[in-house]
Short mmCIF file of the C-alpha atoms (twelve columns), coordinates in Angstrom:
data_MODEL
# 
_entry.id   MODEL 
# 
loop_
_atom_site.group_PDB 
_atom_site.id 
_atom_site.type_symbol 
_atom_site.label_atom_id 
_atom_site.label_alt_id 
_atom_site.label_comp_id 
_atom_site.label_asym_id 
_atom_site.label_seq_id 
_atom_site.Cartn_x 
_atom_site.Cartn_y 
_atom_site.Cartn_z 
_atom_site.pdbx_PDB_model_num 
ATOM 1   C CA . UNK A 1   -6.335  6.621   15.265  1 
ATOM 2   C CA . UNK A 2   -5.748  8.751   12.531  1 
ATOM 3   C CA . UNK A 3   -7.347  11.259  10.617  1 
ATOM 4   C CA . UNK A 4   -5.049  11.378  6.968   1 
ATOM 5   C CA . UNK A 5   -6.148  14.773  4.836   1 
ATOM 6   C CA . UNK A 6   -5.621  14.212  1.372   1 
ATOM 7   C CA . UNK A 7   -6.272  16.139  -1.378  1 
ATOM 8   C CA . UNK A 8   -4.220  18.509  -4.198  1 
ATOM 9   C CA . UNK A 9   -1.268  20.577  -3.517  1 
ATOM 10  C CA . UNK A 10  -2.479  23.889  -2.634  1 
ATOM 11  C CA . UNK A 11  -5.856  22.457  -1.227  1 
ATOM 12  C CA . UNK A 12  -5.492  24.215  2.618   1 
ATOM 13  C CA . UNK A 13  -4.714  20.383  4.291   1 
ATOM 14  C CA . UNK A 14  -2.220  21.962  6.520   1 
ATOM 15  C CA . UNK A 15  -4.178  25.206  7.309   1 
ATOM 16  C CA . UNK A 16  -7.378  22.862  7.940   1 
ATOM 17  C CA . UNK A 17  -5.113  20.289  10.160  1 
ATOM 18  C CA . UNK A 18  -3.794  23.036  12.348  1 
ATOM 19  C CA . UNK A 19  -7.343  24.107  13.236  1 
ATOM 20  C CA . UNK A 20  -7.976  20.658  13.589  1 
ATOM 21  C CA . UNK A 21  -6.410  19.632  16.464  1 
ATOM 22  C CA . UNK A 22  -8.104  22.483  18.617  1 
ATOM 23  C CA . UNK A 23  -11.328 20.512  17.526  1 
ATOM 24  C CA . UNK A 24  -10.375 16.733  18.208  1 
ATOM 25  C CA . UNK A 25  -9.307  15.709  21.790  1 
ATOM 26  C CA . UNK A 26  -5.614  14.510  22.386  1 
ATOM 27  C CA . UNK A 27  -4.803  14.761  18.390  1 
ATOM 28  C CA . UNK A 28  -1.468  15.899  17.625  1 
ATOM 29  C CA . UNK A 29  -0.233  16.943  14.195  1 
ATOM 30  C CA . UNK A 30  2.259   15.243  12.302  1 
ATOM 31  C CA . UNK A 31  3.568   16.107  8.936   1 
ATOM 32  C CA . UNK A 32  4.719   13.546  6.948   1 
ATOM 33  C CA . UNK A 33  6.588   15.646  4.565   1 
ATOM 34  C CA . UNK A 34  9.282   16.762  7.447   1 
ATOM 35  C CA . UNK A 35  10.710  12.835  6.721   1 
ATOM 36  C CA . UNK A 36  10.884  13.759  3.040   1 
ATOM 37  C CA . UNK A 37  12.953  16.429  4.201   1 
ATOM 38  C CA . UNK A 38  15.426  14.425  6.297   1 
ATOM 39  C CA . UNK A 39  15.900  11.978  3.896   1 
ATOM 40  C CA . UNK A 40  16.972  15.027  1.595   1 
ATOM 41  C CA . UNK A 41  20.052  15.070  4.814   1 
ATOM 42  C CA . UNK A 42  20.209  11.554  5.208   1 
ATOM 43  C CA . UNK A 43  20.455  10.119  1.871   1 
ATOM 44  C CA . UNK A 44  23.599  10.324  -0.782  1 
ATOM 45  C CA . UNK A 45  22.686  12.495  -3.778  1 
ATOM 46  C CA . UNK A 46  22.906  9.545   -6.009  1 
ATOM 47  C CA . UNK A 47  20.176  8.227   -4.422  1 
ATOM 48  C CA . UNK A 48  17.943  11.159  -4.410  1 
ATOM 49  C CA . UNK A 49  18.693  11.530  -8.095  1 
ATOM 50  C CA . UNK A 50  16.723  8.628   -8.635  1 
ATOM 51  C CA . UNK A 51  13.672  9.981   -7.944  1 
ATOM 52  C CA . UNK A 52  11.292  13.192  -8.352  1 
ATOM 53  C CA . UNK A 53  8.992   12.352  -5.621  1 
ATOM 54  C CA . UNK A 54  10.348  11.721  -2.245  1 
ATOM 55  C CA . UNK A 55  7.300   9.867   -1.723  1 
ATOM 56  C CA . UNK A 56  8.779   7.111   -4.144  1 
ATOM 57  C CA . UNK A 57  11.400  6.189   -1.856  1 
ATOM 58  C CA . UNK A 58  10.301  3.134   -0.089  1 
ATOM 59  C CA . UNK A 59  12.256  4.364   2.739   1 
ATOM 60  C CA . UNK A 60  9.704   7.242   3.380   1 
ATOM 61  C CA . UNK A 61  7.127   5.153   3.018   1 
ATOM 62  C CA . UNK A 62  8.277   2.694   5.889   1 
ATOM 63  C CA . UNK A 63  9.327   5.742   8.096   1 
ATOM 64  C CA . UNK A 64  5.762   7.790   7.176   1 
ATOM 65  C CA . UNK A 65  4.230   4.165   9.244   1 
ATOM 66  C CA . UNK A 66  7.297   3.748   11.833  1 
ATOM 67  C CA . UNK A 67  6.936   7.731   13.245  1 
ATOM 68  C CA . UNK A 68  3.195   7.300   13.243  1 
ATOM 69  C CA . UNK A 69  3.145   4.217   15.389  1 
ATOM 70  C CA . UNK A 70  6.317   5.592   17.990  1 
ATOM 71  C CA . UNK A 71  4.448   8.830   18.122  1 
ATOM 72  C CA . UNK A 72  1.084   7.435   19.159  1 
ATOM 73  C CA . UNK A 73  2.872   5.213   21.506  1 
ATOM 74  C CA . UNK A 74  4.375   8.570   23.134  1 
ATOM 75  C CA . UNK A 75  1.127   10.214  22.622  1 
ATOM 76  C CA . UNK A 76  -2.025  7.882   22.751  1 
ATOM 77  C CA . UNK A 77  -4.982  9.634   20.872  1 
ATOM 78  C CA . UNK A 78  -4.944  10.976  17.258  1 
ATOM 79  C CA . UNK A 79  -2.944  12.046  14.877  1 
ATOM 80  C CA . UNK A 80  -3.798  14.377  12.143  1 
ATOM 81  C CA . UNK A 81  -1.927  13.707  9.247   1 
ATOM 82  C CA . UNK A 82  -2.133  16.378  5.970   1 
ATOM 83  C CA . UNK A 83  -0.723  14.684  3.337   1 
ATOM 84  C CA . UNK A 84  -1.088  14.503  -0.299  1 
ATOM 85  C CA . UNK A 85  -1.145  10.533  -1.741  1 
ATOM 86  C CA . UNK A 86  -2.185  10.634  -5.192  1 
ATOM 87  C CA . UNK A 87  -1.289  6.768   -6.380  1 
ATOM 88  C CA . UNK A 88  -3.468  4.193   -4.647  1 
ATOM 89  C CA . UNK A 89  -0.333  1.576   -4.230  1 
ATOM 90  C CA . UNK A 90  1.326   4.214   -2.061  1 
ATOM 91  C CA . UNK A 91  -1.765  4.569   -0.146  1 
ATOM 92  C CA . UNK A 92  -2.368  0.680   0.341   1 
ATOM 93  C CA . UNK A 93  0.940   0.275   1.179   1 
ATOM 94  C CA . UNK A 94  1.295   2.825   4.014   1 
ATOM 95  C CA . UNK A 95  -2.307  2.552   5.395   1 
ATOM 96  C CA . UNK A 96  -1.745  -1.329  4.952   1 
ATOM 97  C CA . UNK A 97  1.478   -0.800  7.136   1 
ATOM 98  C CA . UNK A 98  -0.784  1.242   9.624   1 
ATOM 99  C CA . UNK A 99  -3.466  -1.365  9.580   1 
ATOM 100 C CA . UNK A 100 -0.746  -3.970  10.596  1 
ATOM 101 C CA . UNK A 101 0.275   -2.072  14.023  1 
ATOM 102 C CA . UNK A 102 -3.462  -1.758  14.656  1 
ATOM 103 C CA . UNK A 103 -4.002  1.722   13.881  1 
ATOM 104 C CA . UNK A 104 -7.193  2.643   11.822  1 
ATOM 105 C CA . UNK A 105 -6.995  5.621   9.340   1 
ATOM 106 C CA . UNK A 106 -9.781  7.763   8.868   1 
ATOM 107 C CA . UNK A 107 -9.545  9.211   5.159   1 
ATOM 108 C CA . UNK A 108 -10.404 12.783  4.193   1 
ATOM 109 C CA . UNK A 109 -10.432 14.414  0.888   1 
ATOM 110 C CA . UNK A 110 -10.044 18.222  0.555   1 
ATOM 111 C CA . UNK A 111 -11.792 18.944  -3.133  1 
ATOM 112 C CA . UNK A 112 -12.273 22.906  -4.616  1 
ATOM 113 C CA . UNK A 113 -12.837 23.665  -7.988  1 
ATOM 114 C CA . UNK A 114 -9.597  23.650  -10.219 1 
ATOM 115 C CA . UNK A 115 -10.325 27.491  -10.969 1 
ATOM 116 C CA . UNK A 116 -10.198 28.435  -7.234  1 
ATOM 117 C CA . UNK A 117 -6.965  25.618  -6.654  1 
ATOM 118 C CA . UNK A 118 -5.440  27.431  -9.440  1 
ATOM 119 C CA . UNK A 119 -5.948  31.184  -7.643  1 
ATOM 120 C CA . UNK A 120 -4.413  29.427  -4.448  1 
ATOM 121 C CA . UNK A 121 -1.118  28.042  -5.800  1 
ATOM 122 C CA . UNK A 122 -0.706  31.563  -7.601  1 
ATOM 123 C CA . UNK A 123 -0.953  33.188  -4.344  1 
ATOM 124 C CA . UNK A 124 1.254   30.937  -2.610  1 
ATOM 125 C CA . UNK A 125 4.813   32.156  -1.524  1 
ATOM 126 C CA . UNK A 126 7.046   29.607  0.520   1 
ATOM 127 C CA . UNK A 127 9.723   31.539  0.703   1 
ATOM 128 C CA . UNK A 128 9.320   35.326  1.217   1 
ATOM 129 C CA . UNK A 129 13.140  35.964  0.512   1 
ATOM 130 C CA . UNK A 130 13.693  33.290  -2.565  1 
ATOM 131 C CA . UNK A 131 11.455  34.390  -5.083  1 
ATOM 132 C CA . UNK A 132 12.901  31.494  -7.398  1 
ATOM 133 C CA . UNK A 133 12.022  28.974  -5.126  1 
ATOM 134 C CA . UNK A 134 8.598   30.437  -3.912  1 
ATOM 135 C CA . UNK A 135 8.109   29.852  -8.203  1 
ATOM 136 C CA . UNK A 136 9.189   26.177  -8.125  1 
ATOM 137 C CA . UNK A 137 7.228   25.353  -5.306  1 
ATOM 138 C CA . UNK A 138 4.171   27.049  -7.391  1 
ATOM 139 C CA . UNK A 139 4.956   25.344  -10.314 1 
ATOM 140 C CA . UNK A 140 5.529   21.963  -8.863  1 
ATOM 141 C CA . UNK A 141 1.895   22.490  -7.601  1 
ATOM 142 C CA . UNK A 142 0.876   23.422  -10.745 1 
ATOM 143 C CA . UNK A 143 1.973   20.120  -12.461 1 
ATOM 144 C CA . UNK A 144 0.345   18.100  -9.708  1 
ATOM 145 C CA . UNK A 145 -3.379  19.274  -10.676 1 
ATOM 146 C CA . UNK A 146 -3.365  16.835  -13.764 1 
ATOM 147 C CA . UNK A 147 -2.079  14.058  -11.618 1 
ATOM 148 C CA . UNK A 148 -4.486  14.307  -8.800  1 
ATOM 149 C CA . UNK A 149 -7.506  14.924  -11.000 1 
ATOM 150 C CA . UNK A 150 -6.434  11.401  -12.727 1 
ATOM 151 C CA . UNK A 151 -6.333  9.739   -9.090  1 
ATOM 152 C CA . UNK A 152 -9.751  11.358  -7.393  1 
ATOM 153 C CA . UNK A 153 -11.553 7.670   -9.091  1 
ATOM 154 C CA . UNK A 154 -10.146 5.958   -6.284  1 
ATOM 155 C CA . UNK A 155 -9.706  8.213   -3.809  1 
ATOM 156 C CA . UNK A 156 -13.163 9.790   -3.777  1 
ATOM 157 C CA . UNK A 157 -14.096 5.808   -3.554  1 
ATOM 158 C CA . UNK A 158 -12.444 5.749   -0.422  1 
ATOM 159 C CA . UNK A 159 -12.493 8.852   1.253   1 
ATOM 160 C CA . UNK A 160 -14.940 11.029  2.605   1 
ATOM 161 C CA . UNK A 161 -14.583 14.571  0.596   1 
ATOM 162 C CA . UNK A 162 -15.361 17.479  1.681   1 
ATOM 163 C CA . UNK A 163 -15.978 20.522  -1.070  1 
ATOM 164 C CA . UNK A 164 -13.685 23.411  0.763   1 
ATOM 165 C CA . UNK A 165 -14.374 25.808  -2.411  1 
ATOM 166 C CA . UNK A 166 -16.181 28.342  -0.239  1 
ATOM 167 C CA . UNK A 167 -14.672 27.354  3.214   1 
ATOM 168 C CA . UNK A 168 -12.115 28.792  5.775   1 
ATOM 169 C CA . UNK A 169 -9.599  26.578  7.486   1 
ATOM 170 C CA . UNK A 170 -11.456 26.778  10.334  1 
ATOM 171 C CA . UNK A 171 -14.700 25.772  8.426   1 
ATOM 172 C CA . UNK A 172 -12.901 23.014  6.725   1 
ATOM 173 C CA . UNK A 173 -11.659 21.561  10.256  1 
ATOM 174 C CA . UNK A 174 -15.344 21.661  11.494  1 
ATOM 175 C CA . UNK A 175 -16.465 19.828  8.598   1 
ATOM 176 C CA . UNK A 176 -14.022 17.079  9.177   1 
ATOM 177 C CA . UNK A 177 -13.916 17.357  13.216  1 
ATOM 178 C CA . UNK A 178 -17.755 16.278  12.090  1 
ATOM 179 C CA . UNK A 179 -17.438 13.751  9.586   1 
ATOM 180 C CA . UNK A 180 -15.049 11.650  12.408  1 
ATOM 181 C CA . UNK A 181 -16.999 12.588  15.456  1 
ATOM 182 C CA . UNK A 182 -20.077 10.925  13.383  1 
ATOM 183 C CA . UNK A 183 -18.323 8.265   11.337  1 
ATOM 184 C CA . UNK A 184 -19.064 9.555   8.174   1 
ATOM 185 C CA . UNK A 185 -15.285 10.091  7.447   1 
ATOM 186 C CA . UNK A 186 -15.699 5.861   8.556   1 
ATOM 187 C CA . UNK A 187 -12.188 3.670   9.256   1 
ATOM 188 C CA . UNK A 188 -10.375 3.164   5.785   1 
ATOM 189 C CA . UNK A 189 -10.917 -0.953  4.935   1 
ATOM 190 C CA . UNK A 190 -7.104  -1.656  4.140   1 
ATOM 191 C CA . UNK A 191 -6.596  -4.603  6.729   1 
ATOM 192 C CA . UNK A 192 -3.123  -6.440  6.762   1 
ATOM 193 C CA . UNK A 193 -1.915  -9.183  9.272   1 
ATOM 194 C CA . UNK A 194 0.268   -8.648  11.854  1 
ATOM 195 C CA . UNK A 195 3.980   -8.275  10.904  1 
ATOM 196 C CA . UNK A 196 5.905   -11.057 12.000  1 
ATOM 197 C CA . UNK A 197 7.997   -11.446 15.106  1 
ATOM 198 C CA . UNK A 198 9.858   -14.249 14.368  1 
ATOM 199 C CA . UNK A 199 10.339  -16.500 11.064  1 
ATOM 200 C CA . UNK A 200 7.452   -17.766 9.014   1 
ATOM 201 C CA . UNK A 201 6.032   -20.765 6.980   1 
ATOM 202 C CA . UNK A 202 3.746   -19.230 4.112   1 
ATOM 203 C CA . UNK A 203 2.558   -21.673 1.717   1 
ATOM 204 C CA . UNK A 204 1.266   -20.022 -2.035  1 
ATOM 205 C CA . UNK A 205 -0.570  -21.839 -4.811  1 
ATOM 206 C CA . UNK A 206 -0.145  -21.318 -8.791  1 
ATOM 207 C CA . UNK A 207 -3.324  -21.760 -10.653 1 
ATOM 208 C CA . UNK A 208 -2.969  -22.053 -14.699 1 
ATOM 209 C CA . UNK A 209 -5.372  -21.233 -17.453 1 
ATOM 210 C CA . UNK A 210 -5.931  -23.232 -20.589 1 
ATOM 211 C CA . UNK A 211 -3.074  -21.415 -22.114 1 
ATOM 212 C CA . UNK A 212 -0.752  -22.175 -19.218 1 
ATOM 213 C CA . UNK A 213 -0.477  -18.838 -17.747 1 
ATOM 214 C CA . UNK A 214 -0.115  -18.462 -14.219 1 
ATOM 215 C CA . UNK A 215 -2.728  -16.647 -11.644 1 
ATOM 216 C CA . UNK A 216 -1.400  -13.472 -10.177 1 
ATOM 217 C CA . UNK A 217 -2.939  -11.209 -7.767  1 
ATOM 218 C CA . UNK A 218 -2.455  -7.631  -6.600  1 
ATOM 219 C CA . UNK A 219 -2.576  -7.023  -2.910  1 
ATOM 220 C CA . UNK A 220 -3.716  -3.564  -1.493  1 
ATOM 221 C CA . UNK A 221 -1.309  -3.733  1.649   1 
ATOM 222 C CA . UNK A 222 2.047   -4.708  0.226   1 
ATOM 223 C CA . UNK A 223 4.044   -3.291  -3.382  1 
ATOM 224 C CA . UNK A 224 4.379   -5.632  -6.315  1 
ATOM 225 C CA . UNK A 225 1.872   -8.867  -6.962  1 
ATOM 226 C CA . UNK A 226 1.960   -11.885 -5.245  1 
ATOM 227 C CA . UNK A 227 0.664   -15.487 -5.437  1 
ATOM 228 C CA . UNK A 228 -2.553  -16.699 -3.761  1 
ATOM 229 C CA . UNK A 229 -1.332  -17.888 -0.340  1 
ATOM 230 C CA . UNK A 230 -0.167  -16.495 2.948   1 
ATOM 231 C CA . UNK A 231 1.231   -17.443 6.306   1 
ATOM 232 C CA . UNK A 232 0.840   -20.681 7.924   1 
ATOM 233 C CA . UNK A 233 -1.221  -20.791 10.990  1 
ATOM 234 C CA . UNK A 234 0.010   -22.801 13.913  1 
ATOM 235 C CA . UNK A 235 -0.762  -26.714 13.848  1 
ATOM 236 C CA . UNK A 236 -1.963  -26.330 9.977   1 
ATOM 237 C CA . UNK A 237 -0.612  -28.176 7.048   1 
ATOM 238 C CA . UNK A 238 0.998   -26.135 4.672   1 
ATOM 239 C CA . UNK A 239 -1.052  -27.626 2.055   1 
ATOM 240 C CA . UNK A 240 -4.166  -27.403 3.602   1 
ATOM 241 C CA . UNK A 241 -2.896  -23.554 4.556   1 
ATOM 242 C CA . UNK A 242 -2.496  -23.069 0.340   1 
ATOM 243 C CA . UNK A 243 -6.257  -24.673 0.146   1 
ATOM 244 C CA . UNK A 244 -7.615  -22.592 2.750   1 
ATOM 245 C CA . UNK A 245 -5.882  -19.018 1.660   1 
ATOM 246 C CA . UNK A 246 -7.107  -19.590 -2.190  1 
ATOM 247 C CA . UNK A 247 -10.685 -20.122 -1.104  1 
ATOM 248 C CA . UNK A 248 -10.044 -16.690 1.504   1 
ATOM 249 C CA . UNK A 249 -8.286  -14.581 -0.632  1 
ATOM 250 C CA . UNK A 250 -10.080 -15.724 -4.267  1 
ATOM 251 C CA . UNK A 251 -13.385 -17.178 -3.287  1 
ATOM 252 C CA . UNK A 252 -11.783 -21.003 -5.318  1 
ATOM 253 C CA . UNK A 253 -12.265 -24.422 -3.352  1 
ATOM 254 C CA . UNK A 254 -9.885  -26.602 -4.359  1 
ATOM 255 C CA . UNK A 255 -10.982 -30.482 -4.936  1 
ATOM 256 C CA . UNK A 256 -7.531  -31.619 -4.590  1 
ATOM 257 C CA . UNK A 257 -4.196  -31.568 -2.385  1 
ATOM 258 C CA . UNK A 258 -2.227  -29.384 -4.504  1 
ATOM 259 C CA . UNK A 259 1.401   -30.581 -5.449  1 
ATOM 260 C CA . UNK A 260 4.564   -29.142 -4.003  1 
ATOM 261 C CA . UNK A 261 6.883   -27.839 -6.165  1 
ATOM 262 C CA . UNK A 262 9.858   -25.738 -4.573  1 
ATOM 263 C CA . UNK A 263 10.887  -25.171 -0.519  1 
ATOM 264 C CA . UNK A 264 12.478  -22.230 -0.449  1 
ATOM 265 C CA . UNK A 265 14.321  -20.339 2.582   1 
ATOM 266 C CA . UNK A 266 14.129  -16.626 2.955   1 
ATOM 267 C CA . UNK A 267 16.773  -15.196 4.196   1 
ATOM 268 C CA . UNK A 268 16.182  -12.407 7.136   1 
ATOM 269 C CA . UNK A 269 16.323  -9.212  5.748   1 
ATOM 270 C CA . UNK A 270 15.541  -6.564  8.808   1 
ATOM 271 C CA . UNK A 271 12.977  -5.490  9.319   1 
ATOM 272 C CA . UNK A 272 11.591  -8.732  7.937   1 
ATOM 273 C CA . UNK A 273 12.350  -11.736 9.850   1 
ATOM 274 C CA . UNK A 274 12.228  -14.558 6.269   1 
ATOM 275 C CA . UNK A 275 11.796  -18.158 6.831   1 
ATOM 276 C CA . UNK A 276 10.348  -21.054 4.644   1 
ATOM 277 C CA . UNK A 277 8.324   -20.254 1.495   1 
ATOM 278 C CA . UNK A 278 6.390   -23.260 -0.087  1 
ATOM 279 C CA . UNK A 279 4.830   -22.493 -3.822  1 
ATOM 280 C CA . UNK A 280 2.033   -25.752 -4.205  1 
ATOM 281 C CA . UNK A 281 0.845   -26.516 -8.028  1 
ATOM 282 C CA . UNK A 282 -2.798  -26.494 -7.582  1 
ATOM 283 C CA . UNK A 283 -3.546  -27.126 -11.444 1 
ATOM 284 C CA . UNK A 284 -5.586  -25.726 -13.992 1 
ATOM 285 C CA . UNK A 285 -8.589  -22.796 -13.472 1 
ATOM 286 C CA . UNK A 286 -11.304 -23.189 -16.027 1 
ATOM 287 C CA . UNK A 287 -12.418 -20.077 -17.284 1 
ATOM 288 C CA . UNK A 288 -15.912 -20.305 -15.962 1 
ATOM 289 C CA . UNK A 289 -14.060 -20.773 -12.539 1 
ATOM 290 C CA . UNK A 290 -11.909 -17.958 -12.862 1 
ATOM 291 C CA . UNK A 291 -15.188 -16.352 -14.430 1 
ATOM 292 C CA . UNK A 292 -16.232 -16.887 -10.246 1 
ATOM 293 C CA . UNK A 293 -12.903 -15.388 -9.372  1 
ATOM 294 C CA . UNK A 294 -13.757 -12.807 -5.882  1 
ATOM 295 C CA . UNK A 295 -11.447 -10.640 -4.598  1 
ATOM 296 C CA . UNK A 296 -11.373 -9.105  -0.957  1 
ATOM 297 C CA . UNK A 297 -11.641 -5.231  -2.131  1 
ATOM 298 C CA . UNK A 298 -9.901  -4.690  1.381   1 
ATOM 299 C CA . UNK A 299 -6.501  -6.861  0.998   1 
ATOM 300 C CA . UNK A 300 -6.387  -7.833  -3.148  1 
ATOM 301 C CA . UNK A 301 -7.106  -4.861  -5.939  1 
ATOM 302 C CA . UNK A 302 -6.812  -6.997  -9.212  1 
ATOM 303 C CA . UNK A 303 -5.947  -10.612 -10.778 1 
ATOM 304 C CA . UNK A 304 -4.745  -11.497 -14.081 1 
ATOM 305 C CA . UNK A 305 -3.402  -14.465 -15.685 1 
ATOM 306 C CA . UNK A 306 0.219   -14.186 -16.804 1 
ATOM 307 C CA . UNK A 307 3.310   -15.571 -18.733 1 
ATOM 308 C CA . UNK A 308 6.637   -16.059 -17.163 1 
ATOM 309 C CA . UNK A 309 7.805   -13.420 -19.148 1 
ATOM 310 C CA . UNK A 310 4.951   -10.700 -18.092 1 
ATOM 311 C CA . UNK A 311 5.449   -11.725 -14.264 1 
ATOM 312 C CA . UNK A 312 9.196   -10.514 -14.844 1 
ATOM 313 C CA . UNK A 313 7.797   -6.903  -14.727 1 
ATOM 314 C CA . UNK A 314 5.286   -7.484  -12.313 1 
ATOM 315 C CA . UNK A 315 6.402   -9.763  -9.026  1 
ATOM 316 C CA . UNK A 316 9.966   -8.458  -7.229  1 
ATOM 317 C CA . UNK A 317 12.828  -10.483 -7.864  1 
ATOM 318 C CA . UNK A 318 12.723  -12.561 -5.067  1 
ATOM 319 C CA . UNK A 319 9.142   -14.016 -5.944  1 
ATOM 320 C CA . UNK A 320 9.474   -13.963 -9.818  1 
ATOM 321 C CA . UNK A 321 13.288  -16.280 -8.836  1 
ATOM 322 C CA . UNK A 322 11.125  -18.963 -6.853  1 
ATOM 323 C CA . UNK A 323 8.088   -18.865 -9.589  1 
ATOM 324 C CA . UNK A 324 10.550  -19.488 -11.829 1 
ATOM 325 C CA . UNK A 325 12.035  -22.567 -10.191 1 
ATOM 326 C CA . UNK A 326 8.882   -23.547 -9.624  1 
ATOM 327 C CA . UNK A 327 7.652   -23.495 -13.002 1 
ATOM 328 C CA . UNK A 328 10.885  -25.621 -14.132 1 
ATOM 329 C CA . UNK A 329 10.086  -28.173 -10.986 1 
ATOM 330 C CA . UNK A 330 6.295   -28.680 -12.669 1 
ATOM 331 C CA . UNK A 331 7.694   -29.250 -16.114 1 
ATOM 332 C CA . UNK A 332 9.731   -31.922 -14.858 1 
ATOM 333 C CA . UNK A 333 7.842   -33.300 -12.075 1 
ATOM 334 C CA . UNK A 334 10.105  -32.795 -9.275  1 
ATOM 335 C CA . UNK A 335 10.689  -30.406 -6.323  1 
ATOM 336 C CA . UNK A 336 13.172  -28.076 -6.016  1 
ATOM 337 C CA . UNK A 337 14.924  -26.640 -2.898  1 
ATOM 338 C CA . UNK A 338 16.299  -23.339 -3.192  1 
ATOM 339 C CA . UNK A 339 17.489  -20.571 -0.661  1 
ATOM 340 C CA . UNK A 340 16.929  -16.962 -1.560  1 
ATOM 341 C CA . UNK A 341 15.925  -18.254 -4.971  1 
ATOM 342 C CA . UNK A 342 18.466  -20.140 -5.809  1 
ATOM 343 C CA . UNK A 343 18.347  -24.505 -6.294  1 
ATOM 344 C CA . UNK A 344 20.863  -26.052 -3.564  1 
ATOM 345 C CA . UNK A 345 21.460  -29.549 -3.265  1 
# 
């Protein structure tokens, strides 16, 4: 298990995770941000001058998941995690990841008044020697209040917050040793399959509105949108796999055997493993249908209908290549076979 301490820069999560793990049995503490700082060795500059945020390296985000899994597997028990995540895709994708090796997160959210955050980021100095850099680190705080009090919607939706205005470190750790010993601080819902060992067959279905956009949706567990589907389960048909995932994922029962429009073969790409990606056309979504549209709150976030053109900026390239073959294959009635995107044959 894990007990993640969010909250704002300056809001005592490592002070309050130290204590911590006197309070929980067999927890150990792991800081996240000691990857960020590896990656600052590992990485060429041109890299790192691509982003502010280490945190928007995917890289750290795959590592933040890989050392938390090898380091329960050294030591079973908990880990307590303080680590600032202020945008809810970063969350969803690294608790998703978490969720996938079987590992539930227990979410905590340290929360003081801005006047008293304020009074601790002016009294903090990193570095006793570098007066310079103990001011950058205060600033950098500083310009991360506005950004986390813009994020607390969702996070105080999924969290359990604790108000540390008045509390020690040692109070604060109670509070929380507390909220997991009683499951008030309960196991965040982010679920996610298990990754794959081996290649897959995943079968997805387009569904158009009157205006022939096409239905995208927004999963919680995985960046960029996808298309209702998913894996193929052993001895299923992949169409009846693109029937069945629609209805799971979107709460839509198809009347019909929707029609195939491109095979497509993903290459391996480590970690991932690729294999066969079928997109079905499973026809047009009245509104008052769509107006039915349910999402799982714990694997999909949002829908929306799109154009070709807005799905550009929203799917990666490898999904918006094959929508876009298949959209070509349904305007001429045919199926395509591509590999990595791209028509063979």
């Amino acid at each position: 298990m894990i007990v993640w301490v969010n909250g704002a820069f300056s809001a005592g999560k490592t002070s309050a995770a130290r204590e911590l793990i006197d309070l929980i049995p067999n927890s150990t503490f792991y800081d996240p941000e000691l990857i960020g700082g590896a990656l600052r060795q590992l990485l060429p500059q041109k890299r790192l001058a691509e982003v502010t945020d280490y945190q928007d390296l995917p890289i750290w985000r795959r590592m933040v998941v890989d050392t938390a899994a090898a380091l329960l597997a050294e030591l079973p028990g908990v880990l307590v995690v303080p680590m600032t995540l202020l945008r809810q895709e970063y969350r969803d994708e690294i608790f998703g990841g978490l969720a996938a090796r079987r590992i539930p997160v227990r979410h905590v959210l340290l929360s003081s008044e801005e006047t008293i955050l304020r009074q601790r980021i002016a009294g903090r100095e990193e570095m006793p020697h570098d007066p310079e850099a103990s001011e950058r680190v205060r600033q950098w705080a500083y310009e991360h209040i506005e950004p986390y009090r813009a994020a607390l919607d969702w996070i105080t939706a999924d969290a359990h917050t604790i108000d540390t205005s008045t509390l020690t470190p040692q109070e604060t750790a109670e509070r929380i040793a507390e909220a997991v010993r009683t499951g008030a601080a309960g196991t965040c819902e982010i679920v996610q399959t298990p990754e794959p060992t081996a290649e897959t067959l995943a079968a997805g279905v387009l569904l158009f509105d009157e205006h022939d956009r096409v239905l995208l949706v927004d999963p919680t567990y995985k960046p960029g949108w996808e298309f209702p589907g998913g894996v193929v389960e052993p001895g299923e048909a992949p169409a009846q796999a693109g029937i069945r995932e629609v209805a799971e994922e979107i709460g839509i029962q198809l009347d019909r055997i929707p029609k195939l429009l491109v095979v497509d073969w993903e290459p391996p790409n480590p970690p991932g493993y690729g294999g066969l990606r079928l997109l079905f056309d499973g026809g047009l979504l009245r509104r008052e249908e769509a107006d039915r549209l349910r999402l799982p709150g714990s694997e999909l976030r949002d829908w929306r209908f799109v154009t070709e053109t807005e799905a550009a900026t929203m799917l990666p390239p490898v999904r918006y290549e094959r929508l876009r073959w298949a959209l070509r294959a349904r305007e001429r009635s045919t199926v395509l076979n591509l590999e990595a995107g791209v028509p063979v044959g």
